[in-house]
C-alpha positions in Angstrom: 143.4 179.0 103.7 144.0 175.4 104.1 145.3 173.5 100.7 142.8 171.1 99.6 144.7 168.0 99.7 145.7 168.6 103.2 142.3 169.2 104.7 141.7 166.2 107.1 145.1 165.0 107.3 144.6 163.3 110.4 141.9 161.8 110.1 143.7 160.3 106.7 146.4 159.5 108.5 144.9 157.6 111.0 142.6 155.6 108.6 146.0 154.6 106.4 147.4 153.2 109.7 144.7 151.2 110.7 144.6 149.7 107.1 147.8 148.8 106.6 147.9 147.4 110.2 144.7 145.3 109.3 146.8 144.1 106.0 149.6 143.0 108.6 146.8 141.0 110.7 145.4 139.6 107.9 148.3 138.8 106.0 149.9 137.3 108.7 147.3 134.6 109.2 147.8 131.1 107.1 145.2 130.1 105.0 143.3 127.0 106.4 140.8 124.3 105.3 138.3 122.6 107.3 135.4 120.2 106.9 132.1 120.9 107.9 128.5 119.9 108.3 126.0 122.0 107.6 121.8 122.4 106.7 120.3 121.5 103.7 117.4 123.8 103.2 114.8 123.7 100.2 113.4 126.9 98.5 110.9 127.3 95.6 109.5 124.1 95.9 106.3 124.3 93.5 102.5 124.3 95.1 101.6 121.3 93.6 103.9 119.4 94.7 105.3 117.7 98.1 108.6 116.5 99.2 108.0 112.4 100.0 110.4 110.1 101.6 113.6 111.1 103.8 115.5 113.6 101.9 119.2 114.4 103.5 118.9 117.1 105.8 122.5 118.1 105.7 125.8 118.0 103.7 129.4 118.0 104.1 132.0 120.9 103.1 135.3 121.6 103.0 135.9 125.5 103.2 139.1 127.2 102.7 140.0 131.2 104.3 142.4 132.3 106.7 142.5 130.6 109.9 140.9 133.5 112.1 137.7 133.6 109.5 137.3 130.0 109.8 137.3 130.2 113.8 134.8 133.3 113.7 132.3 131.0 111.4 128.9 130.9 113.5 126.1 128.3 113.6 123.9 128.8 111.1 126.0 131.4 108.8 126.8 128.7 106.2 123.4 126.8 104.7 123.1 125.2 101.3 120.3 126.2 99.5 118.5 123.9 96.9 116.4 125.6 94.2 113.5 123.4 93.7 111.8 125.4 91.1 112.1 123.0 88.6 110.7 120.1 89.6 107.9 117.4 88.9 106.6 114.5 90.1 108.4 111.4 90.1 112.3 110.8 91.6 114.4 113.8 90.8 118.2 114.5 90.9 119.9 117.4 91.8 123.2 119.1 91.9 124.9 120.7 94.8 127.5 122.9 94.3 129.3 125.3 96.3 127.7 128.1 94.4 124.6 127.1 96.3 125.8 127.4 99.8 125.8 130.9 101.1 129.1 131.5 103.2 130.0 134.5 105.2 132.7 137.2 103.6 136.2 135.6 103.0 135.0 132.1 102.9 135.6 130.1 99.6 133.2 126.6 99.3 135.6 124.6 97.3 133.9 121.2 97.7 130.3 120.2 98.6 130.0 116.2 99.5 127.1 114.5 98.1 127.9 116.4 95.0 124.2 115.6 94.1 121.0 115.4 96.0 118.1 112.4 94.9 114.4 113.7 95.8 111.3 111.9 95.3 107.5 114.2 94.6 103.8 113.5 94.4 101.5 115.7 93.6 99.7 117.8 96.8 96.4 116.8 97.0 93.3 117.5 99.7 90.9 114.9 101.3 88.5 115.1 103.7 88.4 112.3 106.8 86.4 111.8 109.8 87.7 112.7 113.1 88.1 109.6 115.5 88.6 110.8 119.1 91.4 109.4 121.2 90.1 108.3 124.7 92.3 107.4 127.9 91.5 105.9 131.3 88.9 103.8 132.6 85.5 105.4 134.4 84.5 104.6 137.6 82.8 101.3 138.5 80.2 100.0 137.4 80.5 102.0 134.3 81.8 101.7 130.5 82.8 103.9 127.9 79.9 104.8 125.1 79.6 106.8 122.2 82.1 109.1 121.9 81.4 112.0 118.8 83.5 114.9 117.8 82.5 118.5 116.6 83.6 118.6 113.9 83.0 115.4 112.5 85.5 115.5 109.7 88.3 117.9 108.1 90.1 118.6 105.6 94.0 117.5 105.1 96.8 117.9 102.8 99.6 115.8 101.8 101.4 113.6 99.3 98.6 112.2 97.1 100.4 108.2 98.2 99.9 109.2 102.0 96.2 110.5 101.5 95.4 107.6 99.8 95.9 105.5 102.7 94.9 107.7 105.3 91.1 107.2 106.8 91.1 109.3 109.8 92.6 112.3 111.7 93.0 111.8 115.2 92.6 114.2 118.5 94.7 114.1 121.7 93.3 111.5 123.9 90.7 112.6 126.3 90.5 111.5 129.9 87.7 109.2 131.6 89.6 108.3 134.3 87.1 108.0 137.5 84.2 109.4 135.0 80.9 108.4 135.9 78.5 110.6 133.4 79.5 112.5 130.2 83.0 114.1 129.6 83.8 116.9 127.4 86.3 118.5 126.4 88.6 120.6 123.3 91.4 119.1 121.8 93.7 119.5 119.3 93.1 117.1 115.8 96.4 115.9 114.1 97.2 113.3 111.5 98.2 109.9 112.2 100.8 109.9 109.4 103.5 112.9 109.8 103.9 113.7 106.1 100.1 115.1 106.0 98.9 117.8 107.9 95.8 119.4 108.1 94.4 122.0 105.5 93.8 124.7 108.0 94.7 124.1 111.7 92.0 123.6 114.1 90.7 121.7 117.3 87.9 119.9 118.2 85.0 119.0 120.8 84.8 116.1 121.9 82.2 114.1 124.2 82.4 111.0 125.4 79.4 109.4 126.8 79.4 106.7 130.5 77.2 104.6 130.6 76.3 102.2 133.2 77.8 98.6 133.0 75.8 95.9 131.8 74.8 93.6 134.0 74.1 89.3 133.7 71.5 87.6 135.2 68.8 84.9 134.2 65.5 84.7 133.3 63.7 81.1 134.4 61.0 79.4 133.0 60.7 80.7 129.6 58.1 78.9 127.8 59.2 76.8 124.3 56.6 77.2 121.3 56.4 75.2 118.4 57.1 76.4 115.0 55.6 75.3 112.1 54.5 72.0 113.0 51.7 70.1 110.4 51.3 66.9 112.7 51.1 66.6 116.2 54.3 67.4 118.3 55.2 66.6 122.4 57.6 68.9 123.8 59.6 66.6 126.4 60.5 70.1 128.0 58.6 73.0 128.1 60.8 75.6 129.3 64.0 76.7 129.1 66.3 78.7 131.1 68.0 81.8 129.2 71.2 83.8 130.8 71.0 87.5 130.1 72.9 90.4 129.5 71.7 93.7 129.3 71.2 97.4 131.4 70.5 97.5 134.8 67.4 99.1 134.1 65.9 96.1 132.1 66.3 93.9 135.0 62.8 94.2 135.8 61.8 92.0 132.4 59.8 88.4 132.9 60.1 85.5 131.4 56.7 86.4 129.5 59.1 89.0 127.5 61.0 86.5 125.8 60.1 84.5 122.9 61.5 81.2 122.7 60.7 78.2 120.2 61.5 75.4 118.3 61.0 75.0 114.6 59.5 71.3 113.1 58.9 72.4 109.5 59.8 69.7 107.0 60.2 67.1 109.8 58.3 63.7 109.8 57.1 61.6 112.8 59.7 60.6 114.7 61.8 61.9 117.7 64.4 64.6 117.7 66.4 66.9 119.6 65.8 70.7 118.3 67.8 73.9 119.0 65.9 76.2 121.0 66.0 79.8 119.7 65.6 82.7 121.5 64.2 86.2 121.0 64.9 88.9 123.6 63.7 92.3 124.8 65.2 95.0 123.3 68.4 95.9 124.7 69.0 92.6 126.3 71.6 90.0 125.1 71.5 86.3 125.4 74.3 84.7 126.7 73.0 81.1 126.5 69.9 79.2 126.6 69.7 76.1 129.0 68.9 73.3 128.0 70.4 74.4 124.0 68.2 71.6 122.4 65.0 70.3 123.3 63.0 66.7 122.8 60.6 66.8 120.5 58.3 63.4 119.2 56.2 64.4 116.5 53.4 61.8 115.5 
């Protein structure tokens, strides 16, 4: 029958040679400081608020362990941590200390450089903005860029109540015309203009963006002036004018008949005077300009 204390002895043995050769290692290697850079992360930041401005996204510190620790240190294994639990709006200070950087096993944080941490907060707040559609490219000839709509017309964002006040629109990722000689549709992502807001709840978009043909100029002769107004007898030294159009190609086909052009003489006595002609169009149709712009006019 084996004695108790003996039961495993080599095992034991074993186990008390490998520790006291670790003790050798480890007390063998010097003990080191080095200066490092590493993340500055947030946590607990309330729901109300948001983090404005260009907090520092990292810090320096100087750790101290034995020289083969500090080589084995891996990206990422040190990280100070900021507890933001307690704060409110308005500019905010901070301390850093070593106690909030988490270090791996036999690493001692004995300085953290800024020693304290300035952060500014607003309130979180939500707005709702129309979507304007991006749009790229030029169609093909003879043909311009239209309406362009998006479904949905608006949503919803979130951000620092200073940056929603200022925002108007969300935006979409441009969509392409290019060569496009009827309507173009397509799904695209919406974003914010401004980075610190973002939208409440993801989402994309469908846009459509209407060609339409070019409008086209031409001119319209012998448009008859009227007289406006007119208590006493009044000669028109010219009776028609010449107006230069703009409008769809479709609307070509108008006459001179279609436009209603005229010169008003209320309040004027006899005499003689030069009158600006005015000019009503069809619908759809632009003037450009009226030749002559004034007409003679004796009024008895």
């Amino acid at each position: 029958m084996a004695i108790r204390g003996f039961r495993n002895l080599g095992l034991k043995v074993v186990s008390i040679g490998l520790a006291a050769l670790l003790w050798l290692v480890v007390s063998g290697e010097q003990i080191s400081e080095r200066a490092l850079r590493i993340p500055l992360e947030f946590t607990n930041l309330p729901a109300q608020l948001e983090v404005v401005g260009d907090p520092p996204a990292n810090v320096d510190v100087r750790v101290r362990g034995s020289s083969g620790a500090l080589s084995r240190i891996a990206t990422g294994e040190l990280v100070a941590i900021l507890d933001l639990r307690t704060a409110r709006a308005g500019q905010r200070l901070f301390h850093v200390t070593g106690n909030d950087v988490r270090a791996p096993f036999g690493i001692d944080v004995v300085q953290v450089t800024p020693s304290n941490v300035s952060i500014r907060f607003e309130p979180s707040v939500t707005k709702r903005v129309p979507i304007v559609a991006g749009v790229e490219g030029e169609p093909a000839p003879g043909f311009v860029v239209g309406t362009v709509t998006a479904d949905p017309a608006a949503v919803e964002v979130v951000g620092p109540a200073g940056a929603l006040q200022a925002l108007t629109e969300a935006i979409t990722e441009p969509v392409s015309v290019a060569g496009a000689a009827g309507p173009v549709t397509e799904t695209v992502t919406v974003g914010s203009p401004d980075p610190s807001v973002r939208l409440k709840v993801p989402q994309a978009a469908r846009v459509t963006v209407n060609i339409a043909a070019a409008p086209i100029e031409w001119t319209v002769d012998g448009v008859v002036v009227q007289v406006r107004n007119a208590t006493r007898p009044v000669q028109l030294m010219t009776h028609a004018v010449t107006v230069h159009v703009r409008g769809p190609r479709e609307s070509r086909s108008v006459t001179a008949g279609d436009f209603d052009a005229s010169v008003d003489v209320s309040g004027l006595r006899a005499g003689q005077f030069d009158l600006p002609v005015h000019v009503v169009p069809p619908a759809r149709i632009g003037v450009e300009r009226v030749d002559p712009l004034q007409v003679r006019v004796r009024i008895r």
